[in-house]
C-alpha positions as CSV (number, residue, x, y, z in Angstrom):
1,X,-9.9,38.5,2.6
2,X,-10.8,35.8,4.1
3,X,-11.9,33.6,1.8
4,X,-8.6,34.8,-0.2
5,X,-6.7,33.2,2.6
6,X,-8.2,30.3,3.2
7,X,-7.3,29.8,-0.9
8,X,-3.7,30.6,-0.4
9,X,-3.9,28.0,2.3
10,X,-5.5,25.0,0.9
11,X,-3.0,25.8,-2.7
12,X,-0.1,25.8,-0.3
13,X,-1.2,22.6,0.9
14,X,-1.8,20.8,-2.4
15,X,1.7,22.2,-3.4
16,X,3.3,20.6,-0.3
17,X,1.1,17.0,-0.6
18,X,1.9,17.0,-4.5
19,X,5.7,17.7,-3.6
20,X,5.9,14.8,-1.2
21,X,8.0,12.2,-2.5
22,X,9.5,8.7,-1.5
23,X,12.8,7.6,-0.4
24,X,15.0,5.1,-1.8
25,X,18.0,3.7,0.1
26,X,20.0,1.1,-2.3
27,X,22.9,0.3,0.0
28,X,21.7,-0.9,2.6
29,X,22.8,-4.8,4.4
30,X,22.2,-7.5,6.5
31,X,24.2,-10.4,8.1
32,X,23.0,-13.8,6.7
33,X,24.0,-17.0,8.8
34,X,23.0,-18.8,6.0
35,X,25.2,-17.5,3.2
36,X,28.0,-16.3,5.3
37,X,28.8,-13.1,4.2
38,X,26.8,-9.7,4.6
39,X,24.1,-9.6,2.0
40,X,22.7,-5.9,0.4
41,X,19.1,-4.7,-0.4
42,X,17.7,-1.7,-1.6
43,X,14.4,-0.3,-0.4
44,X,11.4,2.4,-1.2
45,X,9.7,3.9,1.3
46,X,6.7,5.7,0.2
47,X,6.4,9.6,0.7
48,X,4.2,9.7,3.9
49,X,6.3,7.0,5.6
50,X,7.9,9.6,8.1
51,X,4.8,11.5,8.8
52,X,2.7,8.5,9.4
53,X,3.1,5.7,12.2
54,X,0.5,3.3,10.2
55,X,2.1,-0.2,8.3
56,X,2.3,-0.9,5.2
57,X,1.7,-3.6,2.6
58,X,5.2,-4.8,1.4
59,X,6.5,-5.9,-2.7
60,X,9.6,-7.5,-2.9
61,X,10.7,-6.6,-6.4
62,X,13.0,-9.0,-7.9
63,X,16.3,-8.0,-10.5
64,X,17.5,-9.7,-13.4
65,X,20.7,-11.6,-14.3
66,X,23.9,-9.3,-14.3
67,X,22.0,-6.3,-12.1
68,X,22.0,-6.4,-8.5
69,X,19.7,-4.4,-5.6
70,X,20.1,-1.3,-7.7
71,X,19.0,-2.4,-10.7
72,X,14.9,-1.5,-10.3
73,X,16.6,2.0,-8.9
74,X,18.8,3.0,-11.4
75,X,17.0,1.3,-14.6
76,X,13.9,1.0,-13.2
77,X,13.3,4.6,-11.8
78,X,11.3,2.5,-9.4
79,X,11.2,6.3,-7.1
80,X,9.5,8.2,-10.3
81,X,7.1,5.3,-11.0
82,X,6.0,4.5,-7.7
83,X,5.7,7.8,-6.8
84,X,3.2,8.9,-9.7
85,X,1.3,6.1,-9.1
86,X,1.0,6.4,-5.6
87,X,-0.3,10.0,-6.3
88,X,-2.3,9.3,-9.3
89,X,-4.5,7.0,-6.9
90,X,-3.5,3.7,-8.7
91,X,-1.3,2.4,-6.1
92,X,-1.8,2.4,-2.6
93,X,1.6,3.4,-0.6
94,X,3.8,0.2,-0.1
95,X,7.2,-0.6,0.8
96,X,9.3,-2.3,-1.7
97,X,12.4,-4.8,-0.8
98,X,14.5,-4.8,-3.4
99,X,17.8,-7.5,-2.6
100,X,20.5,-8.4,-4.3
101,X,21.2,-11.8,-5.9
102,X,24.1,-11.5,-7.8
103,X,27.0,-11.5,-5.3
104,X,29.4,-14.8,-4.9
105,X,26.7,-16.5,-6.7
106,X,23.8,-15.5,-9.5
107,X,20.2,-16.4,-8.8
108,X,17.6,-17.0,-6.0
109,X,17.6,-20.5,-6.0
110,X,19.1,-23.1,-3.8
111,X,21.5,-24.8,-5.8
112,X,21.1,-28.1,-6.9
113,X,24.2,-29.5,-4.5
114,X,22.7,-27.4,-1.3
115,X,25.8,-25.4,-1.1
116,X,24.7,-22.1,-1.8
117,X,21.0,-21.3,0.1
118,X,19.3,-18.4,-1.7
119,X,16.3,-19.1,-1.3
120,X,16.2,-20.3,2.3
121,X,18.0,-16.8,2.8
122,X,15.3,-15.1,1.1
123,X,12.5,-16.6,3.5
124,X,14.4,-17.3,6.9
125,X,16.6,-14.2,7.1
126,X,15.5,-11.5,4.6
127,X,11.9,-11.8,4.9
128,X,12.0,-11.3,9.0
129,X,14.6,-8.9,8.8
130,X,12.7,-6.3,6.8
131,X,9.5,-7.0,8.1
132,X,10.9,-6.5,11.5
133,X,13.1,-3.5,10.8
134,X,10.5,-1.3,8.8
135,X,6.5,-1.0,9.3
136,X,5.5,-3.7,7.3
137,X,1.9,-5.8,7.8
138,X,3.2,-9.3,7.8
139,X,-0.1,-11.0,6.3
140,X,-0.3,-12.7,3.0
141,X,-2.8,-10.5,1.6
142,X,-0.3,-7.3,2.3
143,X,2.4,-9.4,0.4
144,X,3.4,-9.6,-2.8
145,X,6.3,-10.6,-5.4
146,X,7.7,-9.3,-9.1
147,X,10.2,-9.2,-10.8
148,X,11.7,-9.7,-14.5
149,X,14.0,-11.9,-16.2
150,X,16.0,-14.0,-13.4
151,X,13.9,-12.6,-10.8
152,X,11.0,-13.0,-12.9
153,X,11.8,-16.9,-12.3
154,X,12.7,-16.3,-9.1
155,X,9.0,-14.6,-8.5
156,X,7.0,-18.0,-10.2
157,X,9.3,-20.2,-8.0
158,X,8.9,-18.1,-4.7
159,X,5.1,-17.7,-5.0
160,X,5.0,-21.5,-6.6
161,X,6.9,-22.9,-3.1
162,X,5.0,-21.0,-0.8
163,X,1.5,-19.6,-1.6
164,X,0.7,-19.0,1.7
165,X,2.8,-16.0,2.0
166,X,2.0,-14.0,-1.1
167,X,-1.4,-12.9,-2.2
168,X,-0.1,-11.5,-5.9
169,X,3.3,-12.6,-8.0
170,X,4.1,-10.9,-11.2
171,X,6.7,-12.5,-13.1
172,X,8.0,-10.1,-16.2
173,X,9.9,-11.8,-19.0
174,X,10.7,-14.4,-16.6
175,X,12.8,-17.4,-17.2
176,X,11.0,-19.8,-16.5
177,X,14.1,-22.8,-15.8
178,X,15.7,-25.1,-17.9
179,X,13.0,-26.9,-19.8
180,X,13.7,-30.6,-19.7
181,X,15.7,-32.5,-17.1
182,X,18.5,-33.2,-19.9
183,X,18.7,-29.5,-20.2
184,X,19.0,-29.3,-17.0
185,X,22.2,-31.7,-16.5
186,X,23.7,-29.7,-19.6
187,X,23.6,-26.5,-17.8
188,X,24.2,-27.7,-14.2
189,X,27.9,-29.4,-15.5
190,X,28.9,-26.4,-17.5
191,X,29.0,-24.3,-13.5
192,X,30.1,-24.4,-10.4
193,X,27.5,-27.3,-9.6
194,X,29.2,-29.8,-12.1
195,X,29.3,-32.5,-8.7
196,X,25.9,-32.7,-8.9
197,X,24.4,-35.9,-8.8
198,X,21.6,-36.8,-11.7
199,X,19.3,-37.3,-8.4
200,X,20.6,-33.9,-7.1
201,X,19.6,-32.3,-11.0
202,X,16.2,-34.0,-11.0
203,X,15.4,-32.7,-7.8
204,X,16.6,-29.0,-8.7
205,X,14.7,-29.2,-11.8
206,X,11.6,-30.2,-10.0
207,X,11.9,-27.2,-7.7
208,X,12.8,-24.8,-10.9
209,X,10.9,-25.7,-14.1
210,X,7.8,-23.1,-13.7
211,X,6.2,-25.4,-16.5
212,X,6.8,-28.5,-13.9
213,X,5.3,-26.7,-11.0
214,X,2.6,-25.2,-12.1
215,X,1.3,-28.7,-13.5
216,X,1.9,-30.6,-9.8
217,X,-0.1,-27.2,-8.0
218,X,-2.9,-29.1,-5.9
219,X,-6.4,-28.3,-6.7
220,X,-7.3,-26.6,-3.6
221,X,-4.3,-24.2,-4.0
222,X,-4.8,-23.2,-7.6
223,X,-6.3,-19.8,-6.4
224,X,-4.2,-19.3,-3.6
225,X,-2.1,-16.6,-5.6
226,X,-3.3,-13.6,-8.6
227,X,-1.1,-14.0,-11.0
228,X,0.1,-11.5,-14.0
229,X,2.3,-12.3,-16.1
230,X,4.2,-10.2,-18.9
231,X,6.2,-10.9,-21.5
232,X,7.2,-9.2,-24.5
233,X,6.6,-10.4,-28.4
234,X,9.8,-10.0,-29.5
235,X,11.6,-11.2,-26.3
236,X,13.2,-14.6,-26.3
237,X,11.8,-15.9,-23.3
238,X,8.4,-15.5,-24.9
239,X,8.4,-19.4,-25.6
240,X,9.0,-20.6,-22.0
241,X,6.1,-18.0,-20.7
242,X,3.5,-19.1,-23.1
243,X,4.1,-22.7,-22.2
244,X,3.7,-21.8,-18.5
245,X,0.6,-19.7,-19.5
246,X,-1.0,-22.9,-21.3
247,X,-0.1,-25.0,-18.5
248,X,-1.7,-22.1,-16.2
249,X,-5.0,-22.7,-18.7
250,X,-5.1,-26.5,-18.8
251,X,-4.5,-26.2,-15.0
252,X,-7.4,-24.4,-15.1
253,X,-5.5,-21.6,-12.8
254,X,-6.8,-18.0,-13.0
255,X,-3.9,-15.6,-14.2
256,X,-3.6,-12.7,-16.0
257,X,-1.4,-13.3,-19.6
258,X,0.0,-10.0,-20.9
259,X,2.1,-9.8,-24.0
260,X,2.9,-6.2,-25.5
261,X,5.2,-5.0,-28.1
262,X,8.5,-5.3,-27.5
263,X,11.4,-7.0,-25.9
264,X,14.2,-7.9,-23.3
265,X,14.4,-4.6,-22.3
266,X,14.4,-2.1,-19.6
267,X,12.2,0.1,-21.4
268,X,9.6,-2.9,-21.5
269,X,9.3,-3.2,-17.5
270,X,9.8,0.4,-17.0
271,X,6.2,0.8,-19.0
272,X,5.3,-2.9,-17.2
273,X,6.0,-1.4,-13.5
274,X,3.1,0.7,-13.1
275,X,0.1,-1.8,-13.9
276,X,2.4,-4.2,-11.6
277,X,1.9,-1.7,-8.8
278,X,-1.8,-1.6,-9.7
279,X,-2.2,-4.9,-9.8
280,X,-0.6,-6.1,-6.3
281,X,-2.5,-2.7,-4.8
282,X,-6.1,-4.3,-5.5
283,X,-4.7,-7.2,-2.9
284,X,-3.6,-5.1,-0.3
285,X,-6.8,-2.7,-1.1
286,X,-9.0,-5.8,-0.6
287,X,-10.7,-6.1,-4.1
């Protein structure tokens, strides 16, 4: 009888552990000084978050153009993915900032005329904010960055700009900035930046073309972030990817280069998610 209970006991348990699940709040804000205006982020917390009073190792998971925080929620079923990973043993529980960059302006870049501060948002206001608010380990190796498309960019250019703070970046489909500097005055004049100056445009392209950065990344830095990068054959940012990944190989810069079937598509980083998780996990594990 005993024994019988005991069993009972220890199912009951599994039940309850294998029941636990995360939590995902996707309207959630902060004031930024910076931008002016009240700016939202969506977050995961993972499933033992309310039971446990340890830290955790952060992501900060990028959208693309034309989604916004909720995108990697509703598309990305980032709950279900993260989840099963997390109890599958392939991730190790992590918070994951997701913010938006799509409101009053599209993109986390500073703009070429310095009117519109994304990225100093990003790093002075979000980055403390969150790392103050929730129980996040605020070291570079429990740090890491992904995202696809227009946050697949904005993950080269984040990690690209400042190494020190991320130990992994995972760009998916990622577009990887205007490829020449005349592109770049073409697409700058068409928007809302159209007073830029052709020193203003050089300077943005500079701080934008992955291809540019990645080739001006001093040699004692070229391992200061793991890299995987994902891309799709049929996607039609697969040009600007291979280019950074050749650049990445004559730079003599250790990366991961994956390209699967398929294309621009959420089903593509729905299927990419989980080795991402993987990936940035064997950081924060300490491979």
């Amino acid at each position: 009888m005993k024994i019988a209970s005991l069993f009972a006991t220890l199912t009951l348990i599994s039940i309850n552990l294998s029941a636990q699940t995360g939590k995902v709040f996707e309207n959630l804000s902060l004031p930024s000084k910076i931008l002016n205006m009240e700016r939202k982020y969506a977050i995961y917390l993972p499933p033992d978050y309310e039971s446990s009073a340890r830290t955790y190792p952060v992501l900060y998971l990028l959208h693309g153009g034309g989604d916004d925080q909720t995108g990697w929620v509703q598309f990305g079923e980032i709950l279900n993915i993260t989840d099963k990973a997390i109890r599958e043993g392939k991730a190790t529980p992590m918070i994951i900032v997701m913010p938006d960059a799509n409101t009053t302006r599209r993109g986390y870049a500073n703009n070429a005329t310095g009117t519109w501060l994304y990225e100093d948002f990003f790093f002075k206001e979000l980055m403390p904010f969150v790392e103050k608010k929730y129980r996040i380990k605020s070291e570079k190796r429990f740090r890491a960055v992904a995202g696809l498309s227009m946050g697949g960019g904005g993950s080269f250019a984040f990690a690209l700009h400042h190494p020190e703070l991320f130990s992994s970046a995972c760009p998916l489909s990622a577009a990887t900035g205007p490829m020449s500097v005349e592109a770049a005055k073409m697409q700058i004049k068409r928007g809302p930046d159209s007073t830029a100056t052709d020193a203003q445009i050089e300077a943005f392209f500079n701080q934008q073309n992955v291809v540019h950065m990645v080739n001006n990344v001093p040699d004692d830095l070229k391992k200061a972030v793991r890299w995987y990068i994902d891309c799709g054959d049929d996607d039609f940012l697969y040009e600007g990817n291979s280019l950074v990944h050749i650049a990445m190989r004559k730079k003599e810069i250790p990366h991961e280069f994956r390209v699967r079937n398929g294309g621009h598509t959420w089903t593509y980083w729905r299927e990419a998610l989980p080795d991402v998780l993987e990936f940035v996990s064997q950081a924060f594990h300490q491979y």
